[in-house]
N, C-alpha and C positions, 0 to 999 in steps of 0.2 A: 478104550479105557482098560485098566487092568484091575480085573477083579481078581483083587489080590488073597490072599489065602496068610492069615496072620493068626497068632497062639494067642489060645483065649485064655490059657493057663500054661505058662513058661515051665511048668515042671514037669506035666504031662503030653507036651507036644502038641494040645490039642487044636483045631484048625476049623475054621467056620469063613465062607464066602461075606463076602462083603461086594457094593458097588456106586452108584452115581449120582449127580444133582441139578435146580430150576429159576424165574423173573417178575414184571411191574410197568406200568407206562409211561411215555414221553408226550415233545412237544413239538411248535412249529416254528413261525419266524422268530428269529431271537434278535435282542439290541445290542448294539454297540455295547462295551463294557469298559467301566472308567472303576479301577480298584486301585487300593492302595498295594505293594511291593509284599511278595505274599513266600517267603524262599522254599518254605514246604514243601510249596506247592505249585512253585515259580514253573516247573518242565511239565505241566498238565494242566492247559487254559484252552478255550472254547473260542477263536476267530475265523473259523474257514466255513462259516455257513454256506456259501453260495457253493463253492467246489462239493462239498460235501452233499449237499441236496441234491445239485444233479450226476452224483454219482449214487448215490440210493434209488435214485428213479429209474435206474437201467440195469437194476439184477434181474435175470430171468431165470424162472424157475427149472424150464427144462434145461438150460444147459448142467444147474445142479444133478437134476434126475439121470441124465445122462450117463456124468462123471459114479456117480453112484452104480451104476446098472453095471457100468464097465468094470468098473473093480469087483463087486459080487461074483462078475465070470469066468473072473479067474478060477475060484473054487475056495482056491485057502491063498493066504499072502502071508502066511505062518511064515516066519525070518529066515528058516532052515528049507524050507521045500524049494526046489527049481521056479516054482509059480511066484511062489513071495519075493526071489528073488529079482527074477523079469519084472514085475509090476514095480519093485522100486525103481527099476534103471528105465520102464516107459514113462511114469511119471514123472524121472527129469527130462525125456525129449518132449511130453507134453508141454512142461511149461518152456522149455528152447522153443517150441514151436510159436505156441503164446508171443514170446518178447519176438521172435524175428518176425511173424506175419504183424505185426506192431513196429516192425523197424527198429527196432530199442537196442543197439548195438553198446551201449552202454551197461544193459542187464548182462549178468553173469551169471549159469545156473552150470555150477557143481556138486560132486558125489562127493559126500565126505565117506572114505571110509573104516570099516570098524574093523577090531582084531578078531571079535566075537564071531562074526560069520560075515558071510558073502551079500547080505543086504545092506544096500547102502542108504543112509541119512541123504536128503538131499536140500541142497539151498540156493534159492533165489537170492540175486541181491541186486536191487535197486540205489545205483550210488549217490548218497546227498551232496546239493550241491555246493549246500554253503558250510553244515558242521557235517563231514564224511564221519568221523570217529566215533560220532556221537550213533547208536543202533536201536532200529526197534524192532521186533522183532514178534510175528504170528506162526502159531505152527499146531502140528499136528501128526498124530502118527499111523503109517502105513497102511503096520503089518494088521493081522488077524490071529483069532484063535486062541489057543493057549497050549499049556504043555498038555494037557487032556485033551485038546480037540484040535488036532494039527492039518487033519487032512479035507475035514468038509468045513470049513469055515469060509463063507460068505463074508460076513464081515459088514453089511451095508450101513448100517448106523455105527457099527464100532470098527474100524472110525474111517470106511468110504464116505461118510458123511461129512465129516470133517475134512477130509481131503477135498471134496467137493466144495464144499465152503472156501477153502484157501483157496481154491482155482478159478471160481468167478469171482471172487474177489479180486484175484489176480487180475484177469481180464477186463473185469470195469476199469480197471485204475489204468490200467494197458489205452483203452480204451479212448481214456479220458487224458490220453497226454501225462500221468503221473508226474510231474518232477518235483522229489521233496527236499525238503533244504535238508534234513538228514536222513541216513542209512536205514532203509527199508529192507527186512530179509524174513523170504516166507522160508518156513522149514517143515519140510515129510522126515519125521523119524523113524524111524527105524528100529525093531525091535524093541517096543516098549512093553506089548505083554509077558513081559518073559522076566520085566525086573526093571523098565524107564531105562533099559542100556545107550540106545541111541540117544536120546535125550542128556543124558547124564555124562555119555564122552564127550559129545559138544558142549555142552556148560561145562564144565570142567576143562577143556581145552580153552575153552573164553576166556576162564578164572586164570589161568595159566600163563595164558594171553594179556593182562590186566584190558580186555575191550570194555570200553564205557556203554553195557547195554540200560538203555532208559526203561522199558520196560517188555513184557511178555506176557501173549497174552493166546490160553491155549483153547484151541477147538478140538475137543474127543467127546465124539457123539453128538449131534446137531439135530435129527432129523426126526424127532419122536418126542411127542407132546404127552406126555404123564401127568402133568400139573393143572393146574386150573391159572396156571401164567406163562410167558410164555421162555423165559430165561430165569433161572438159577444163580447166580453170585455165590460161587463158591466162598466161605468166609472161614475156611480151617485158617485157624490164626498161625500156627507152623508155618503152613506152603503159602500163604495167599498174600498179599499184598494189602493193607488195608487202604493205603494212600491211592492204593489202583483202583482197587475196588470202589471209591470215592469218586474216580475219576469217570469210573463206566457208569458209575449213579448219574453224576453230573451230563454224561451225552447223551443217557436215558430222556432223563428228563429235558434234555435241550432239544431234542432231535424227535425224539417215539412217545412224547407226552399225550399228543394227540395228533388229528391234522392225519397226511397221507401213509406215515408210515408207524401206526401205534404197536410199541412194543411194553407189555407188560413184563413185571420183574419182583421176585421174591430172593431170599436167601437160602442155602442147604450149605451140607458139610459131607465132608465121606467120615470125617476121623481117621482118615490114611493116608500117603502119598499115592492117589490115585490114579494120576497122568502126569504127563509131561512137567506141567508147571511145576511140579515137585523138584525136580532136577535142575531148575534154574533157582527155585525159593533156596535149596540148599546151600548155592555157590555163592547167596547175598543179592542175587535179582531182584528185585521188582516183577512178582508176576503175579497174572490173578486165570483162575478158570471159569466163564459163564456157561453152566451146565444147559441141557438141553428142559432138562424136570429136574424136582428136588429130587435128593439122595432118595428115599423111600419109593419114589413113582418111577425110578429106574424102570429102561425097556427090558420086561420080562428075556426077552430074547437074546440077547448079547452072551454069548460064548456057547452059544448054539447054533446046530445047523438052520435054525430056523429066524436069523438076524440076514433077513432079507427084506427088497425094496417093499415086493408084490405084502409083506407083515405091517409093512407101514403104510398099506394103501394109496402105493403107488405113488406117493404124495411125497413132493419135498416143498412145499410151501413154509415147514417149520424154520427149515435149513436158511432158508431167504432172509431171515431176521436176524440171525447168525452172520450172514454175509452182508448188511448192513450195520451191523455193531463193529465188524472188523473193519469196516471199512472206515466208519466215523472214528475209531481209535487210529486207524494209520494215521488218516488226513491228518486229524489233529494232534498228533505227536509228532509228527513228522513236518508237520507243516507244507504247504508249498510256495513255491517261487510265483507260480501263476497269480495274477493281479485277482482281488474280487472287484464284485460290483454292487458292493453296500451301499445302502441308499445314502445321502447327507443327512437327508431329518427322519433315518430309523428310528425307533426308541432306544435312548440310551439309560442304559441301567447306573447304579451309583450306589455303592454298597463301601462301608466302613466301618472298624471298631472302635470305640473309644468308652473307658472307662465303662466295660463290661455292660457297653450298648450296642446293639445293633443298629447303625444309621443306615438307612435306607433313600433311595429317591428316584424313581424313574420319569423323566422329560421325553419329550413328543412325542402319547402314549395318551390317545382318546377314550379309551376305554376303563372304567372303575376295574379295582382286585375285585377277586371271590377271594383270594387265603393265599396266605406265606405259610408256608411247612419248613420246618430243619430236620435236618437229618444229618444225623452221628457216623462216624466213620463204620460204624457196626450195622449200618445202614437202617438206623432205629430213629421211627417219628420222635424225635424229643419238643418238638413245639408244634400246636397248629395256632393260628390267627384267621380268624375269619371274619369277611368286609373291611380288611385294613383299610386307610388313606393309601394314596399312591407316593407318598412322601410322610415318613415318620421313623421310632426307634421301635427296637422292642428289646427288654432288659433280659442279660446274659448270667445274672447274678444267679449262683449255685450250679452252675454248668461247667464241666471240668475244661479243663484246658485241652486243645485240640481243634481239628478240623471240621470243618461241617459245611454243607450245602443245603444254603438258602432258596428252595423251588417259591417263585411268585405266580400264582395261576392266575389269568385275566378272566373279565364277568365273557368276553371277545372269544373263551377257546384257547388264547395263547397262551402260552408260560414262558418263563422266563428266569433261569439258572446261575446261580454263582458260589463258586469255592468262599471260603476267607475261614481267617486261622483267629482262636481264642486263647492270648497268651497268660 
């Protein structure tokens, strides 16, 4: 993350630190979904349960802790120093190693690089099979340190953490056969405490490029719990995404409601272009950043010698919920070719608008509601119902127009998630 240093008063120069942000819970099996043609929202729907389940079931935490421990040893991965610069060019033969012990002669991992200095940006790409043009894109950045603290900078949560997080991510999907019907690209940037340099030459080369990226979604700092939840949704309305941010709500709740893998989740802000995701919001992206804690519960430690593994108690179990949130956004953005194995008489959901109602009905589905919740693109409760029918309306009148996600919680434990737009 770059804790940036910005004038608190433009006529006197004067300069004050600023820094980072936090999450809320999910769920389990979900049903089949029968909606009406939604264009908003048409590139961010919820069909790959089964792929996606058993790619959450096989993140492991040591290989995070690993990844982490390695790049702290470097000392500093500062853009300028010898060290910073080795550690971006290992971490593109780490992930070449990744795709060849994987056989994926298909993946392609290149150095982009920059005029600014000798560290380079690096990119995975996974080629889609059916819309190639179409790109999604996870990333994170490198380096370490800052212009104050260039030569002892460990770096372990800011952001070996996040590195970490792309790389088992990486290799579950390695793992699991990955083939998606569009363009998957993880990116290490490159020189982001110094200004989002790395970040901001590649979006802009994209922009340059007219590439059709679907969305972005950034991991800096993963590994250190602040919060009393356990992900943040960045929601600076500038850089973020609000339609993205909708969409990470919606696999929260499809996926971490409850059941084996619960991820809680709140909202924060920096008020600044804090990381990466900044540099693609500018160029017209779609991006959003899920913090590790809210902005205020930032890890004390970051841009100090003292943002090491051994400060976080050795532990990267936070970072694991991180690598299953990337992971439920690639799937489902990207889709894949591999067949699931949805059952016939899953429960099927059945969600539509009409004349500022909400019609609801869910069939083969044994179990009574405990409560329907909606939730606003701001990710704000605007409705609860409690002990609804499992088939009825519930009226939309005074409610602005826009999107929102309808969470259905079962008396069963399950819940049950869907987008739809209010015109």
């Amino acid at each position: 993350m770059k804790k940036f240093l910005f004038p608190l008063i433009l006529l006197f120069g004067s300069l004050l630190w600023a820094q980072n942000g936090g999450p809320n819970i999910q769920n389990s099996t979900e049903p089949n979904i029968v909606h009406q043609p939604l264009s908003l929202l048409s590139d961010f729907t919820i069909d790959q349960d089964d792929f996606v389940n058993q790619c959450i079931a096989m993140v492991e935490e040591n290989n995070i802790a690993n990844t982490i421990i390695t790049l702290e040893n470097y000392g500093t991965r500062f853009h300028s120093k010898p060290s910073g610069v080795q550690a971006s060019h290992d971490i593109k033969d780490w992930w070449q190693d990744l795709a060849d012990t994987y056989e994926r002669n298909d993946i392609t991992v290149e150095a982009f690089n920059h005029s600014f200095s000798n560290q380079i940006s690096v990119i995975l790409t996974i080629p889609g099979n059916e819309s190639p043009d179409e790109i999604v894109i996870i990333g994170g950045h490198l380096d370490s340190g800052d212009f104050w603290l260039q030569d002892n900078a460990p770096g372990a949560d800011d952001n070996a953490s996040g590195i970490a997080t792309l790389t088992e991510t990486l290799r579950v999907l390695l793992a699991n056969d990955f083939q998606p019907k569009k363009t998957v690209q993880i990116m290490a940037y490159a020189a982001e405490e110094i200004g989002l340099n790395g970040s901001a030459d590649i979006a802009q080369t994209y922009k340059n490029q007219s590439k059709n990226v679907l969305g972005v979604l950034q991991f800096d700092l993963t590994n250190y719990k602040g919060s009393d939840f356990d992900i943040a949704l960045n929601n600076d309305a500038q850089y973020t995404s609000s339609e993205l941010n909708l969409f990470l709500i919606d696999l929260l709740e499809h996926y971490n409601a409850s059941g084996e893998h619960p991820i809680s989740y709140d909202f924060s802000k920096c008020n600044y272009a804090c990381s990466d995701h900044a540099s693609w919001a500018q160029k017209g992206y779609k991006a959003a950043f899920p913090m590790e804690s809210a902005f205020e519960d930032a890890n004390p430690n970051i841009h100090t010698p003292n943002d090491t593994f051994a400060a976080m108690n050795n532990d990267a179990s936070h970072s694991v919920k991180f690598v299953k949130l990337a992971l439920e956004f690639v799937i489902e953005t990207a889709k894949t070719i591999q067949l699931n194995t949805t059952e016939v008489n899953a429960p099927q959901l059945q969600v539509t608008v009409n004349q500022n109602k909400l019609l609801y009905k869910i069939d083969h589905f044994d179990s009574p509601l405990k409560s329907i919740v909606l939730i606003d693109t701001n990710g704000k409760r605007v409705l609860l119902t409690e002990q609804p029918d499992n088939q009825g309306e519930i009226s939309m009148t005074g409610f602005p127009a826009g999107a929102y996600i309808a969470v259905f919680k079962a008396e069963n434990g399950k819940s049950f998630s869907k987008k739809f737009l209010l015109r």
